[in-house]
C-alpha positions in Angstrom: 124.7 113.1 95.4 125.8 113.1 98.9 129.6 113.4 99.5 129.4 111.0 102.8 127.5 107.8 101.5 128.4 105.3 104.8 128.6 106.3 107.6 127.8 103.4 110.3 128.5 101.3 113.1 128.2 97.3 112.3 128.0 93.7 114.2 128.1 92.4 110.8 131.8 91.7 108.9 132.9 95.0 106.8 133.8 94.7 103.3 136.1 96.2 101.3 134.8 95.9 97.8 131.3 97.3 99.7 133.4 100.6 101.4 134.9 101.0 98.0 132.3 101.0 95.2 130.3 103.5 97.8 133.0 106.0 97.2 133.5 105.1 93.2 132.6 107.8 91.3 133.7 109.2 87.4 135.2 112.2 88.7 137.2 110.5 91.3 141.1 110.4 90.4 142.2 108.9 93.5 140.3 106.4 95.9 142.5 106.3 99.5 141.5 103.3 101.8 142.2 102.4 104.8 141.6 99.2 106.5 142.2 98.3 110.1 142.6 94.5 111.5 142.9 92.6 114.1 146.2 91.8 115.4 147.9 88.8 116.7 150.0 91.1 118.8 149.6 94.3 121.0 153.1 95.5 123.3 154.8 91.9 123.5 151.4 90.5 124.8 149.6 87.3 122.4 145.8 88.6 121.6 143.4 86.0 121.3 140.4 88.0 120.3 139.1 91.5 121.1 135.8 92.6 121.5 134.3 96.5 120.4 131.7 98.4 122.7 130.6 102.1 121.5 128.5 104.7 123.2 125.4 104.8 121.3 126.3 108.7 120.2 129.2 106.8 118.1 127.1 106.9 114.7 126.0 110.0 114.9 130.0 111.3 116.1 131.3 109.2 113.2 128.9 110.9 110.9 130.4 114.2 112.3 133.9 113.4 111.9 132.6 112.6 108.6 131.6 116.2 108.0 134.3 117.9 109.1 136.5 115.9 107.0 134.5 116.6 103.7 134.2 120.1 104.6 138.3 120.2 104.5 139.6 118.5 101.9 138.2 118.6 98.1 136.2 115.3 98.5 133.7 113.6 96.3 132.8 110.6 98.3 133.5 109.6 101.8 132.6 106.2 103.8 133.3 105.2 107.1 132.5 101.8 108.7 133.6 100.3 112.3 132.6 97.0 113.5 131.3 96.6 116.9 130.8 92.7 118.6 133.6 90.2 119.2 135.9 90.1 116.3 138.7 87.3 115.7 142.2 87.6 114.4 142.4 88.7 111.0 138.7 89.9 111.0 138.2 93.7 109.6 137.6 96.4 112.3 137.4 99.4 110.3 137.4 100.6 106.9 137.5 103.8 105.3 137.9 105.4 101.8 137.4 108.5 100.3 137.3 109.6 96.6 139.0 112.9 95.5 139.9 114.4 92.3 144.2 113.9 93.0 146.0 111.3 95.1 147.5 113.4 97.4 144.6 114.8 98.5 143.0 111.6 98.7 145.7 110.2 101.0 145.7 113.3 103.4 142.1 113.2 103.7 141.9 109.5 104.4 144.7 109.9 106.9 142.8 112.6 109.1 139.7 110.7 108.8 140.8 107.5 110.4 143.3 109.4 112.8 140.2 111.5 113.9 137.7 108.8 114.2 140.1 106.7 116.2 140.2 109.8 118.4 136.8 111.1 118.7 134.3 108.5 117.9 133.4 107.1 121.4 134.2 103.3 120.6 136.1 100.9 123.1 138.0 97.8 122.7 138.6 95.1 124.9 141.0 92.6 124.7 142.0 89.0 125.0 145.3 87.9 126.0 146.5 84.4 125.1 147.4 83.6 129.3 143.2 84.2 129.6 143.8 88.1 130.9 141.9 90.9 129.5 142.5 94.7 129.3 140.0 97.5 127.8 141.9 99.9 125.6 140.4 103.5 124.3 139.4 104.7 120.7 142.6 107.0 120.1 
């Protein structure tokens, strides 16, 4: 089976339970996830809503940060899902997991996966200020 089993871009809300049964597997020991929100807050300013734009090379880049993560660390299963679209507070922006057979692997791996999305994948975010003001902020 293929190690990376999601890797995608999404207007639709992300789930969990979806990102983790992808990357289940009986040889997994450890399952790292990581989920990303959105915040009330960002430096001492009230966020109303944010919005996600991404080049339309950001599936195919998220699929190669995918790679190069499974080629480094001892993975089974890897998924990687960002949302795109206007999101609310609280909604989920990203989510990722991956399966491995020890934890600490599993943590590393999910650690330089997000990290390296966040600074590679070409996805923007824009966002809403509770005093009506707006600012667009970059992936990493």
């Amino acid at each position: 089976m293929n190690v990376i089993r999601l890797a995608e871009m999404r207007e639709e809300p992300l789930s969990v339970d979806e990102v983790r049964a992808v990357v289940s597997d009986p040889g997994a020991g450890a399952i790292a996830l990581f989920v990303g929100t959105v915040r009330d807050s960002d430096g001492g300013h009230d966020v109303a809503r944010l919005s996600y734009s991404a080049h339309p090379s950001a599936e195919a880049e998220l699929r190669r940060v995918a790679e190069k993560v499974a080629a480094e660390f001892d993975v089974i299963a890897l998924a990687a899902v960002h949302r795109v679209g206007e999101l609310e507070i609280g909604d989920l922006a990203v989510v990722v997991a991956v399966s491995t057979p020890h934890r600490g692997e599993a943590f590393e791996a999910c650690r330089v996966l997000i990290d390296t999305l966040k600074h590679e994948v070409p996805i923007w975010k824009r966002q809403w200020f509770g005093d009506g003001s707006s600012e667009w902020v970059g992936s990493g």
